[in-house]
N, C-alpha and C positions, 0 to 999 in steps of 0.2 A: 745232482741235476743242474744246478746250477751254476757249476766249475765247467759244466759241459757247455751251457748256452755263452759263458763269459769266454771258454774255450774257441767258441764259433765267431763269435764277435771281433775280437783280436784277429784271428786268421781272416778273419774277412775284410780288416779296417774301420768297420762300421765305431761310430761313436757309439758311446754308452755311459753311463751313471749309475750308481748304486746310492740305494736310500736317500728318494728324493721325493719332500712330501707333497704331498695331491693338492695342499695348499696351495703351493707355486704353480701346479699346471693346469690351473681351472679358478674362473673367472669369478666366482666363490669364494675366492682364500680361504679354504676351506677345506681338511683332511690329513690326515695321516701319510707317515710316510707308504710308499711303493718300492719294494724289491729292488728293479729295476726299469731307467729311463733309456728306451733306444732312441736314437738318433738317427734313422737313413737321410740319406741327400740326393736319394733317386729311386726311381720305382724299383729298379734290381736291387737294390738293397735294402726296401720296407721288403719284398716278396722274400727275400733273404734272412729280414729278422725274422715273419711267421715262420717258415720256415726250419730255422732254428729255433723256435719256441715249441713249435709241435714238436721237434724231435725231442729237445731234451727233456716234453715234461712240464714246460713255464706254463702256466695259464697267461693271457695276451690281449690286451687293450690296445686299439688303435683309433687315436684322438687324433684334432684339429687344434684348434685353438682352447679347447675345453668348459665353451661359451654358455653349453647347458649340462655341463655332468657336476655330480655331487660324489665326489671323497668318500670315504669312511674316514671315521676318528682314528679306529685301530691301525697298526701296519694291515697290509695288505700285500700278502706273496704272487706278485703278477709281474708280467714286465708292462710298461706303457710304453707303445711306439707311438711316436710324436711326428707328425708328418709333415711338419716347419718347412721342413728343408727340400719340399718337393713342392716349388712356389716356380713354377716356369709358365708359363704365358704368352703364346704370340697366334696373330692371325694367321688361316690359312685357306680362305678363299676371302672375297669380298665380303660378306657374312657371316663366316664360321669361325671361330677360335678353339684352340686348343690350348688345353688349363690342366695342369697338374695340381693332383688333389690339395693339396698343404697351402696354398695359394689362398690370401686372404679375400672375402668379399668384397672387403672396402676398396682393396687393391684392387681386383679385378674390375669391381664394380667404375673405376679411375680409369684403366686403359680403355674399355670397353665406350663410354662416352669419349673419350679423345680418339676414338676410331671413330665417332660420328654415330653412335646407338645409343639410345637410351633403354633398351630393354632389361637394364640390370640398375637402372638408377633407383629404385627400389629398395636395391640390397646394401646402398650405400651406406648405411647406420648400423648391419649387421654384423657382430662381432667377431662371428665363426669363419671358416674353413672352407673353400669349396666341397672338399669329402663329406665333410656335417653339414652343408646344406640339403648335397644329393640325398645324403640318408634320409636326415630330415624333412623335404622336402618344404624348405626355410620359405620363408613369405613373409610377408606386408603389404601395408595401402594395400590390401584386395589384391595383390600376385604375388604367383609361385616360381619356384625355384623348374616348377614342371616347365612352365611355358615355354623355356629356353633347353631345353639339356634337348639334345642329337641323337645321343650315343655317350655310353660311359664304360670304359674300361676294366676288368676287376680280375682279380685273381682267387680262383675257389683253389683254398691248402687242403681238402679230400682229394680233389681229383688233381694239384697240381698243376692247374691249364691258366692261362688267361685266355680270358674271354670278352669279345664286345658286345655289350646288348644295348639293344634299340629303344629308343623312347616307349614303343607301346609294349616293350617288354619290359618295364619297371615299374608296374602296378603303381603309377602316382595316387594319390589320393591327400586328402587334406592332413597334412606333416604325415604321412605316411612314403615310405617305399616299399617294395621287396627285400631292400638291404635289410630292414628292422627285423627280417624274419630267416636270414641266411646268414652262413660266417664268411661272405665275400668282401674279399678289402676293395675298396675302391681305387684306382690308382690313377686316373686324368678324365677327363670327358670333352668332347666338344659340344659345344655351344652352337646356337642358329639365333640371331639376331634380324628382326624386322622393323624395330623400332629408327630408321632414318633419321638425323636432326643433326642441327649445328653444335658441335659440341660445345663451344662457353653455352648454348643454353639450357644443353643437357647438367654440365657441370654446377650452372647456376641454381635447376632445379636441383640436383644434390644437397648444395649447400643449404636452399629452405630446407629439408626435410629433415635433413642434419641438427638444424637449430629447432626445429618442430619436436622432434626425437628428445634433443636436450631441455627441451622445456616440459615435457609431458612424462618424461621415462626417471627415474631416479639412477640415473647413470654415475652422480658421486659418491655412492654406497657400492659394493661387492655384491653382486648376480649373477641371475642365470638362465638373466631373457625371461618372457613371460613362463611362467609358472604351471599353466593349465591348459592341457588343450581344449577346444571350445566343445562342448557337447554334440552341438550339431554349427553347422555355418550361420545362422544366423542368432544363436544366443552365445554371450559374451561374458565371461566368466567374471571379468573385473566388475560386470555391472552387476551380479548377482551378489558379488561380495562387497562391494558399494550397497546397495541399498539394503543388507543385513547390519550394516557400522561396520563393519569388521577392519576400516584401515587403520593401522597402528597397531593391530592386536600383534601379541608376540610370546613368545615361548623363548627364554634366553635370550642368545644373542640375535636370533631371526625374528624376524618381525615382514608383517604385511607393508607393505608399502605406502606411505599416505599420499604419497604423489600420484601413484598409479598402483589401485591394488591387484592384476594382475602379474604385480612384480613379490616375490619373499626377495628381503633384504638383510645380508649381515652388517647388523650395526654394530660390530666390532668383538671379537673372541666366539660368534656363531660356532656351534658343532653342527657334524651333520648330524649326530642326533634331534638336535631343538630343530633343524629344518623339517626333518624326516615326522616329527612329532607335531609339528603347526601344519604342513601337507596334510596330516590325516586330519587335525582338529578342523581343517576346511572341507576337505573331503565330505566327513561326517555332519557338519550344521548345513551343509549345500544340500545334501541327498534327506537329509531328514526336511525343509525345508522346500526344496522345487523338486526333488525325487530326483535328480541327476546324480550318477556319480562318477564325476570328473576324474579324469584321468591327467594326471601330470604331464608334464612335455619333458620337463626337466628326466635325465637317466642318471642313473646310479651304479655306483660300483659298491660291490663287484657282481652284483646282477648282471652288468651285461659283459662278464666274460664270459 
C-alpha cells in the first residue's frame, strides 16, 4: 500500500518524505518517527494527497504548524500532510480577506493590521496555522478565531466535493468547531474585519502583547500552548493548579510550568508518554479536588487519525 500512495506522489509531483519524526513537526520536540511526510503547495494537491491516502490504504494526518499536537514515542504508520506550503493571503473586498489554510497567525495576523484592522491583533503570539486555528477555534485576551471567519472552505474525501460553509454553519463554540467532529480538510477561508485603525497602532499594540506573551508564557522551553481547556468560561485551569502547588511538578522530562501553569513543558528528552502520564496525574488531583474533569486542548496522535 504503500509503494501505491509513494506511486501517486511521484506521478503527481507532490513532495514527499519518508521517516520523519514527529519531534521535528510539532512544537513539542517531541515523537517518533511517521511513515510519511506530504508536502502540498496548493489546495489541489493537499485534496490530491487525501486522496491518495484513502485510496491506497495510508491512515492521514493533516497539521499546521503542529502548535498543540503530541507525537507518540513509537513509529507511527500514517502519512502527515503538512499544509506550510498553502500560505497565500491577499484582500478581496475592502474588509475581507482570503487566506489559505497553512498560512501562519503571526503572519496573517501582520498583513491584516498593515491593511488598517486590528481584528486579528489577538492572534499575534499564536503559534499555529490558520487551518488549526479554524479547527480550534484559537483565542486570547477574551477573543475568538469565531468572531472573524466568513466562510471556510473544505473538502469532505466520503463524498469527494468541496464545499463552502457559512459562519453559522460551523457550530463555533469555546475552542470548539464542527471540524473536531468531521474528516473535512479545511482548505482557505475568508475573513470579515471590522476593527478600523491606524496601522503602526495596531502594530504597536501587537508588539505590547507580544512582550506581555514573553514575559507571562514559558516560551523558552518546547510546548503546546495552554494545556487544558477551561471547564466552563469563567474558571481558569492555571489557577486551580496554582493554588493546589502543582508548579514545577513533573514526571520525566515534562513538567508543569512555573512561569505559567497552564502550560506542560519539555525540559529536555520529555516523551510523550511522561506528558501523556503528568496530563492524567492533573486530570485526577483537579476532579478529586474541585470535581471538574478537565479536558486537554492539546490532541494526540494517532487518536486523531
Amino acid at each position: 500500500m504503500s509503494r501505491q500512495l509513494e506511486d501517486v506522489l511521484k506521478e503527481k509531483g507532490i513532495r514527499y518524505r519518508r521517516q520523519v519524526l514527529g519531534s521535528q513537526l510539532s512544537t513539542f520536540r517531541i515523537g517518533g518517527p511517521v511513515a510519511y511526510l506530504l508536502l502540498p503547495a496548493c489546495p489541489g494537491e493537499l485534496i490530491a494527497c487525501v486522496d491518495a491516502c484513502v485510496w491506497a490504504g495510508v491512515p492521514y494526518a493533516v497539521i499546521g504548524k503542529g502548535s498543540n499536537l503530541l507525537f507518540p514515542d513509537d513509529e507511527t504508520y500514517c502519512a502527515v500532510i503538512k499544509t506550510e506550503g498553502l500560505d497565500a493571503c491577499r484582500p478581496l473586498f475592502k474588509d475581507r480577506f482570503y487566506a489559505q489554510c497553512g498560512i501562519s497567525l503571526m503572519r496573517l495576523s501582520g498583513i491584516v493590521a498593515r491593511e488598517g484592522f486590528a481584528d486579528l491583533a489577538f492572534a499575534c503570539g499564536i503559534p499555529g496555522s490558520l487551518g488549526g486555528a479554524l479547527f480550534m477555534n484559537a483565542g486570547a485576551y477574551g477573543e475568538e478565531m469565531a468572531a472573524v471567519v466568513e466562510s471556510v472552505e473544505t473538502y469532505d474525501p466520503e463524498t469527494g466535493k468541496i464545499t463552502t460553509l457559512f459562519h453559522q454553519e460551523l457550530s463555533y463554540s469555546y475552542r470548539y468547531s464542527r471540524f473536531q467532529s468531521e474528516r473535512r480538510v479545511i482548505l482557505s477561508a475568508i475573513l470579515h474585519f471590522e476593527k478600523c485603525a491606524q496601522p503602526n497602532d495596531v502594530l504597536a499594540q501587537m508588539r505590547l502583547l507580544n512582550i506581555s506573551r514573553r514575559q507571562r508564557q514559558p516560551l523558552e522551553l518546547p510546548n503546546a500552548g495552554s494545556a487544558f481547556r477551561r471547564p466552563a468560561s469563567h474558571i481558569a485551569v492555571a489557577a486551580m493548579i496554582d493554588e493546589m502547588g502543582l508548579g514545577g511538578y513533573r514526571i520525566g522530562g515534562a513538567q508543569i510550568s512555573e512561569k505559567h501553569t497552564g502550560f506542560i513543558v519539555n525540559t529536555g528528552g520529555a516523551t510523550a508518554a511522561d506528558v501523556r502520564a503528568l496530563i492524567a496525574e492533573i486530570q485526577k488531583r483537579l476532579e478529586q479536588k474541585y470535581g471538574y474533569r478537565v479536558e486537554p486542548e492539546i490532541r494526540f496522535l494517532p487518536e486523531e487519525i
